[in-house]
ChimeraX commands (.cxc) that place a marker at each C-alpha (Angstrom):
marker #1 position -1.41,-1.37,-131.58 radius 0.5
marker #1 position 0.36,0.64,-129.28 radius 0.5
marker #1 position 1.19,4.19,-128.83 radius 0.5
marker #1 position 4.76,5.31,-129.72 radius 0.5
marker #1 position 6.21,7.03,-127.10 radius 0.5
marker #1 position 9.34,9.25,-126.95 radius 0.5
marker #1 position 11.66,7.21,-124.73 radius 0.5
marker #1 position 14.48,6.23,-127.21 radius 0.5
marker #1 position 15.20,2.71,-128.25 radius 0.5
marker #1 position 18.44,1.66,-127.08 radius 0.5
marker #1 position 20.86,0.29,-129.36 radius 0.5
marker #1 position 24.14,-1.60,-128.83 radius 0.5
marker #1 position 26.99,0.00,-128.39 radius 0.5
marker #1 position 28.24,-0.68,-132.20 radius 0.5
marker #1 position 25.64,-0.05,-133.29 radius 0.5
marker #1 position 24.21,-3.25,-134.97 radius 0.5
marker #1 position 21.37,-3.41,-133.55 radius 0.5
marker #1 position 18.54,-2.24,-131.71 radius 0.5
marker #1 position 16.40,-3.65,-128.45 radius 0.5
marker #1 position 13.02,-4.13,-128.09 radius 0.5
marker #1 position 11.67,-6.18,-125.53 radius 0.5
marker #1 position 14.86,-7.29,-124.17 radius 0.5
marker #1 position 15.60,-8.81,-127.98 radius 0.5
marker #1 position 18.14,-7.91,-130.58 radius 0.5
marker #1 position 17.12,-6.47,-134.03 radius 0.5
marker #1 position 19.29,-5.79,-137.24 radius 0.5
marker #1 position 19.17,-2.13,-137.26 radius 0.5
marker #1 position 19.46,-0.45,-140.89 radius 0.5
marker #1 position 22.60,-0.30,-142.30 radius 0.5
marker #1 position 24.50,3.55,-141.04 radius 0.5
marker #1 position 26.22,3.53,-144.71 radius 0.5
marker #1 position 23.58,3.70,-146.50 radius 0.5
marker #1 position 23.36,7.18,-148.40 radius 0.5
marker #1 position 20.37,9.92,-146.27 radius 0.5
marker #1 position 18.44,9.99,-149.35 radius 0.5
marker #1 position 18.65,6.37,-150.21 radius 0.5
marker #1 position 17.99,5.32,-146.43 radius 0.5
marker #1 position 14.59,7.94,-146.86 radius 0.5
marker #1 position 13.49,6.40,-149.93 radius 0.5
marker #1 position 13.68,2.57,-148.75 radius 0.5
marker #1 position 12.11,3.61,-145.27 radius 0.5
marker #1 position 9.28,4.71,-147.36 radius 0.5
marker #1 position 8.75,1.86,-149.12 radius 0.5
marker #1 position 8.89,0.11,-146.14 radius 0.5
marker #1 position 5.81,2.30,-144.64 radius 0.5
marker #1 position 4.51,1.70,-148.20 radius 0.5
marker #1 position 4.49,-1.62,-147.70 radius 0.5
marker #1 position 3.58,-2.10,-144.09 radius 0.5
marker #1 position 0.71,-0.32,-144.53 radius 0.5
marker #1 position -0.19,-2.63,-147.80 radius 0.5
marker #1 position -0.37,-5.19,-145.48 radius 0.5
marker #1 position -2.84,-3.65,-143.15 radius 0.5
marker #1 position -4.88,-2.85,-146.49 radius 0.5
marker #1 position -4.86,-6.84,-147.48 radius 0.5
marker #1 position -5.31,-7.72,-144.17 radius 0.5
marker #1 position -8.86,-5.85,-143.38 radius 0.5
marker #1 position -9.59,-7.46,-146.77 radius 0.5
marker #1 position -8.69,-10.76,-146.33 radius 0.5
marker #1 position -6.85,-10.87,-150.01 radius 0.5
marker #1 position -4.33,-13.29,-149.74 radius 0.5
marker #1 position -2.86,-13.23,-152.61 radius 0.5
marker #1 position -2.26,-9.34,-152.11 radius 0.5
marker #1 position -1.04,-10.06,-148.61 radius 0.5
marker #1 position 1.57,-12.11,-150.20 radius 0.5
marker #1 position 3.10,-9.58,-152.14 radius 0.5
marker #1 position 2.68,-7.19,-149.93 radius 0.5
marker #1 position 5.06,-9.27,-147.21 radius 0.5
marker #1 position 7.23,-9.81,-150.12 radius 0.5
marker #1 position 7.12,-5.76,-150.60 radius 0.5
marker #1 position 8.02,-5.65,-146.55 radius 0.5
marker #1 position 10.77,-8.27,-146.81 radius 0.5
marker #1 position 12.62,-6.81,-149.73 radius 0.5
marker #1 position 12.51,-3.02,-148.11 radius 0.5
marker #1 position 13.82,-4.42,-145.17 radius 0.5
marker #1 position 16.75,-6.69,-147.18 radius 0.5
marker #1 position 17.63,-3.31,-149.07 radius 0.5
marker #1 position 18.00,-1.52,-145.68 radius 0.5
marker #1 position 20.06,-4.25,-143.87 radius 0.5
marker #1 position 17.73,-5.17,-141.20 radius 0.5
marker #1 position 17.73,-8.67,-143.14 radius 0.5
marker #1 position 19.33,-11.17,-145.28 radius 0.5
marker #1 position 23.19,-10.58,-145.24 radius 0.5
marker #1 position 24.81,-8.70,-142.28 radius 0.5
marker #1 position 26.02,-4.87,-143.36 radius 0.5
marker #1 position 29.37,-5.15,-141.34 radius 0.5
marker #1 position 32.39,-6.89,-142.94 radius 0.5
marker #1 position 34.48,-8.07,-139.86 radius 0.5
marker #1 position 33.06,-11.19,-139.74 radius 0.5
marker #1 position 31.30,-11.19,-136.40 radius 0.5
marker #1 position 28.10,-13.42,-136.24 radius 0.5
marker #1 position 24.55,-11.87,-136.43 radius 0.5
marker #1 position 22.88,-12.08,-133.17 radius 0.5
marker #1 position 19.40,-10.73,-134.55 radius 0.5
marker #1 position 16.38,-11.87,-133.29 radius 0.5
marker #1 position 18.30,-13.33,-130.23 radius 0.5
marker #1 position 17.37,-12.09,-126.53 radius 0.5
marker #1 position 20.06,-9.85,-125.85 radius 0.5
marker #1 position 20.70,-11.84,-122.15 radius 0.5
marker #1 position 21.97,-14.34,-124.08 radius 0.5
marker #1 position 24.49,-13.16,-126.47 radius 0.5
marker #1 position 27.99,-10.65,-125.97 radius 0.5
marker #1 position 25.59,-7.11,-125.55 radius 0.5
marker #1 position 24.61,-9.19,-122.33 radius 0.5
marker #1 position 26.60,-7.90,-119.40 radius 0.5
marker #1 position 25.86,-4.12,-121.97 radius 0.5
marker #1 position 22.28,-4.48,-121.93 radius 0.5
marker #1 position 21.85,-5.88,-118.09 radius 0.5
marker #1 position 22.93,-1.98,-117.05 radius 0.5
marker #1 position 20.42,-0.45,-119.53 radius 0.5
marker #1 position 17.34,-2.03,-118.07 radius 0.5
marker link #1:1,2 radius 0.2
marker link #1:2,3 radius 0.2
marker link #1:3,4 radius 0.2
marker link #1:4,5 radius 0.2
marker link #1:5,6 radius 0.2
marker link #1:6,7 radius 0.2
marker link #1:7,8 radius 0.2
marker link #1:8,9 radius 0.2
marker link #1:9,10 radius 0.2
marker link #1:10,11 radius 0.2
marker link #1:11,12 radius 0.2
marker link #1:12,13 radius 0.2
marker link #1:13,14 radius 0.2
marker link #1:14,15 radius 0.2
marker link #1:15,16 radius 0.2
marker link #1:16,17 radius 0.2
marker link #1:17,18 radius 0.2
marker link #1:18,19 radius 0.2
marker link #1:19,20 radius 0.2
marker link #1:20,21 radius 0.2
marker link #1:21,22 radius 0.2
marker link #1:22,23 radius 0.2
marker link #1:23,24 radius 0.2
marker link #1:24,25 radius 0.2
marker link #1:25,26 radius 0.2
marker link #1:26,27 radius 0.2
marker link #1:27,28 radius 0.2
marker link #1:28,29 radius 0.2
marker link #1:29,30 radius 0.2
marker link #1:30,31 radius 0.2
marker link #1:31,32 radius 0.2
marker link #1:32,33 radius 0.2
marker link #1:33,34 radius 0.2
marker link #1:34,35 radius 0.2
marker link #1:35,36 radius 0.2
marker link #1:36,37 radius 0.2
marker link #1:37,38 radius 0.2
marker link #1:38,39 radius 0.2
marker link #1:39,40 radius 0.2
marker link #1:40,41 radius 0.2
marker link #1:41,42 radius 0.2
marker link #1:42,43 radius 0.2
marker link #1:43,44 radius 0.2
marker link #1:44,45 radius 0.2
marker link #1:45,46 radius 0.2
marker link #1:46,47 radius 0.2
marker link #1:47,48 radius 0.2
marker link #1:48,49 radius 0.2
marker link #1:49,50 radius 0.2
marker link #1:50,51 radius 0.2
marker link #1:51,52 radius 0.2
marker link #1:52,53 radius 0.2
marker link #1:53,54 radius 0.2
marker link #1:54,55 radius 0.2
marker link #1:55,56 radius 0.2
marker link #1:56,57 radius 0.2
marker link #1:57,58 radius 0.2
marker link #1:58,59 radius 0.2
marker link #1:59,60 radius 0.2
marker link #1:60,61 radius 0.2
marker link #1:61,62 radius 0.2
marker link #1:62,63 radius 0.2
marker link #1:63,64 radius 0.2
marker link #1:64,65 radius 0.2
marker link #1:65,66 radius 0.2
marker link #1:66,67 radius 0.2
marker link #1:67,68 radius 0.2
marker link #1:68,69 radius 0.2
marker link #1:69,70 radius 0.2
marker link #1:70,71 radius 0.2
marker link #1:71,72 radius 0.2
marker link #1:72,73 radius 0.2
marker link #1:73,74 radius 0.2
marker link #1:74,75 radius 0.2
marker link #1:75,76 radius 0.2
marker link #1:76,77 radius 0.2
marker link #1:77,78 radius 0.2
marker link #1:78,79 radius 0.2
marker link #1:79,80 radius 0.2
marker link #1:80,81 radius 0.2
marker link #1:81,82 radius 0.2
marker link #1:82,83 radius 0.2
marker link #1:83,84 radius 0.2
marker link #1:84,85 radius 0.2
marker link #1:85,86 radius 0.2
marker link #1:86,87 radius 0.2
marker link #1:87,88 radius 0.2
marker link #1:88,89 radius 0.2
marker link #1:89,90 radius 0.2
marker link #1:90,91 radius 0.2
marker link #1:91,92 radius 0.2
marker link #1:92,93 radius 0.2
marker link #1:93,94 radius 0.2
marker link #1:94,95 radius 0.2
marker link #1:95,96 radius 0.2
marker link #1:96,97 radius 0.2
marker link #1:97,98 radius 0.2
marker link #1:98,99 radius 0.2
marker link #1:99,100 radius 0.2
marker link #1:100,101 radius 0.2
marker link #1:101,102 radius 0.2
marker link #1:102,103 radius 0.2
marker link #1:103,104 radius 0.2
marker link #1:104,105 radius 0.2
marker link #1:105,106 radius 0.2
marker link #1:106,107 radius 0.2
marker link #1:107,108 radius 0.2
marker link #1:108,109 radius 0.2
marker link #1:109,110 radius 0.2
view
């Protein structure tokens, strides 16, 4: 595990997503209400740290739901399953960012 540091992540200019390792992620969705957005991020860290629990204890079963916990937190927050935008543009997450449109953008933030 590393250390988190305090040099921001950067994220694309519309702010869709976020890059980490020179790849895209599906940042959260902006429209979601503060406390809403609080509450799901918590289940989230809920979750994640579920994992960690069934991990150490090699319970698969509870490592399951646990993922499922992870998955749906992250669904809820827009970081998966359908895109939050409505203009139609394609999701790009997951992608390396060299090789979609935030290209020539992300070349002159490295």
């Amino acid at each position: 595990m590393t250390a988190p540091t305090d040099t921001p992540v950067p994220t694309t200019p519309d702010g869709r997503y976020i890059v980490v390792r020179g790849r895209l992620w599906r940042a959260a969705n902006p429209h979601l209400p503060p406390g809403e957005r609080q509450a799901l991020v918590a289940k989230l860290m809920d979750a994640r740290r579920e994992v960690g629990r069934a991990q150490r204890a090699g319970d698969a079963d509870r490592l399951r739901a646990a993922r499922q916990q992870v998955h749906a937190a992250k669904v809820a927050l827009g970081e998966r399953g359908p895109v939050w935008w409505d203009d139609g543009a394609p999701d790009y997450n997951r992608h390396l960012a060299r090789n979609t449109p935030y290209a020539s953008w992300y070349a002159r933030q490295e």
